[in-house]
N, C-alpha and C positions, 0 to 999 in steps of 0.2 A: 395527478400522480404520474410520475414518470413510466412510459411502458416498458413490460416485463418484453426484452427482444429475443430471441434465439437466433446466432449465427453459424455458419457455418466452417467448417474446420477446428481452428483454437476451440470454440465454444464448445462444440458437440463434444471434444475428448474429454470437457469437464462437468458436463451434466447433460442430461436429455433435456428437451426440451417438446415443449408445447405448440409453440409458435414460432415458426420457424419462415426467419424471414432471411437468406443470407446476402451478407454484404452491406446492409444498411448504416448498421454504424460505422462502419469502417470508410465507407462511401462519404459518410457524413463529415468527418475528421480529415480525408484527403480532400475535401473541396473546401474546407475551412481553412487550413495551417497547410504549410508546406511540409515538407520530409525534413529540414531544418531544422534551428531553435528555432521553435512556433514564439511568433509575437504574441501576446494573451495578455489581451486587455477585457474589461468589461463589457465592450460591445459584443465580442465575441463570444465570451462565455454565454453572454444571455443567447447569444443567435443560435447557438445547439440544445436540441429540447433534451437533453439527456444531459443528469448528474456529471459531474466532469472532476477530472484531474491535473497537475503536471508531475510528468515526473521525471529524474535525471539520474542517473547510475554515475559516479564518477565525475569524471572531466566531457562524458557524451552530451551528445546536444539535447536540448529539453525538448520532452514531449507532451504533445496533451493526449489524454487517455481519454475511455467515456463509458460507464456505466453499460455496460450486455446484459449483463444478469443478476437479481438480488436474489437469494434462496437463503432461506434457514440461517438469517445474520450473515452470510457472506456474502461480497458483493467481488462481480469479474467485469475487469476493466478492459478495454479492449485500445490497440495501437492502430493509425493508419494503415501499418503493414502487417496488421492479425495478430501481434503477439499478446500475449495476456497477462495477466498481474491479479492473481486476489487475493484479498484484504479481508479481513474480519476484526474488528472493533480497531482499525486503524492502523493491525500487524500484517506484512503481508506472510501471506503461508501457502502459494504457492505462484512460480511464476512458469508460463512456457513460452519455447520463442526466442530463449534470449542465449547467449554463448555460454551462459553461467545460470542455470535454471533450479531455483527450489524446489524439489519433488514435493514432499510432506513436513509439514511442522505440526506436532500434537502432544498434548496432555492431558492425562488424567484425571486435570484438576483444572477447574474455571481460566481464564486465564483472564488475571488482575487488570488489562486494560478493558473489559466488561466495564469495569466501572472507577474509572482510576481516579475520580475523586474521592473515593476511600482506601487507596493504597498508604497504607501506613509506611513511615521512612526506614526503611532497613528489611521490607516484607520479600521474602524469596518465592520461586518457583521455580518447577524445573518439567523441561520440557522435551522431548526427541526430535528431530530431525536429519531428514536426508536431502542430499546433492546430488547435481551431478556437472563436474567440473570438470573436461576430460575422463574423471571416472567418475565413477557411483562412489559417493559416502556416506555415513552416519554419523552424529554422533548425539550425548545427553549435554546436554546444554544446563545452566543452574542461572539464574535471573536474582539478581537484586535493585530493590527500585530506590532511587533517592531524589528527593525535590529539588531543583537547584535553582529555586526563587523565580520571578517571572521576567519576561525580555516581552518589549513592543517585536512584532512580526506582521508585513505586508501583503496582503495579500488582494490582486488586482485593484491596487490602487486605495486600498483601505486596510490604514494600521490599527491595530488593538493591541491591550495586553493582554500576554497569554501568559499559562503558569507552563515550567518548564519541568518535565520530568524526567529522566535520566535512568536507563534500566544497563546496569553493570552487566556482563555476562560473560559464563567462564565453560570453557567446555573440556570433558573429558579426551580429547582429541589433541594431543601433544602440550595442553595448558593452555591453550590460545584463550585470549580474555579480549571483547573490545564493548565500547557503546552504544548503544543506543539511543537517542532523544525524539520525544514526544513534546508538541506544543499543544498545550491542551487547554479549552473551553472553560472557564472557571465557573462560567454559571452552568453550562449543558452539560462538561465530562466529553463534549467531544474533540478526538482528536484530528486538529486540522495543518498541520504541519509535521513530517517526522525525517529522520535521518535513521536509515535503519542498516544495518547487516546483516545479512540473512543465513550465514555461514562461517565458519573462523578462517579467516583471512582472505573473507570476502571481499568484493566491490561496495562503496557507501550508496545505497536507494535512499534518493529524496521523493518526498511524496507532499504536494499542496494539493488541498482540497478547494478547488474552484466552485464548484455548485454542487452542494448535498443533497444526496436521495430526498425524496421529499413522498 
């Protein structure tokens, strides 16, 4: 099993911690990959003992992420240079660090990628969230999910089929509407691939999952 790490700064503003070790992951990632697109092949990914990621905001350059902290299903990834990103069942819902940061994402109600091979095709949910984009915002967000058949996707050097899922979303905040996409596990339900917007008339987060908590 992968170790549970505690770092310092990014980590500490999102949960206390136990074990508190600072700098190691991050130490870890700057001696592996450059500040660059990181090359991310599978020699690599295996050579870091810690679950891993890539991830690309836009047109920026790719980065690998790595696993700081799992707690209560969410899981915080950590950058070379301390920024953070977590994720829970493969949404992220909060990021710091970055020029365009997700404060909170929350609902009410389960939230359907829990287990999204039982999402039914036209199943809704709605959920809140706040920003802060040069300002502070909010807004209710409303989600509809639809299947749109399966696409082969590569991942370090090995393609599979994945089933592809598609979450519409429309927010009370001047109508803004965009997508989302999940490439998702057909036998597990997990998602290892997504294209996500975190805000309306956000930046596009890509997220591949290189090595899963284990």
């Amino acid at each position: 099993m992968y170790k549970k790490i505690c770092l310092a700064g990014a980590v500490i503003t999102l949960s206390a911690c136990s074990q508190y070790r600072p700098g190691i992951v991050s130490q870890t990632i700057t001696q592996t990959f450059s500040s660059q697109d990181a090359k991310i092949d599978s020699s690599k990914v295996s050579s870091v003992p810690y679950a891993s990621m890539s991830l690309k905001v836009d047109d920026g350059p790719l980065a690998f992420i790595v696993l700081a902290w799992n707690e209560n299903h969410i899981q915080k990834w950590l950058t070379a240079d301390s920024k953070m990103v977590a994720t829970q069942n493969g949404r992220i819902i909060k990021t710091l660090g970055f020029p365009d940061n997700l404060l909170t994402f929350e609902s009410s109600t389960p939230d359907p990628l829990a287990n999204p091979l039982i999402i039914q095709e036209g199943q809704q949910w709605k959920a809140q969230t706040q920003w802060k984009s040069d300002a502070f915002h909010a807004a209710s967000v409303t989600s509809r999910f639809h299947w749109a058949g399966t696409q082969d996707f590569t991942i370090v050097g090995n393609t599979r089929n994945y089933r592809l899922l598609e979450e519409q979303v429309s927010s009370d905040v001047d109508g803004a509407t965009y997508t989302q996409r999940y490439w998702v596990d057909a036998q597990t339900g997990q998602v290892v691939h997504s294209e996500q917007t975190l805000h309306p008339h956000g930046p596009v987060w890509s997220l591949t999952l290189l090595k899963p908590y284990s």
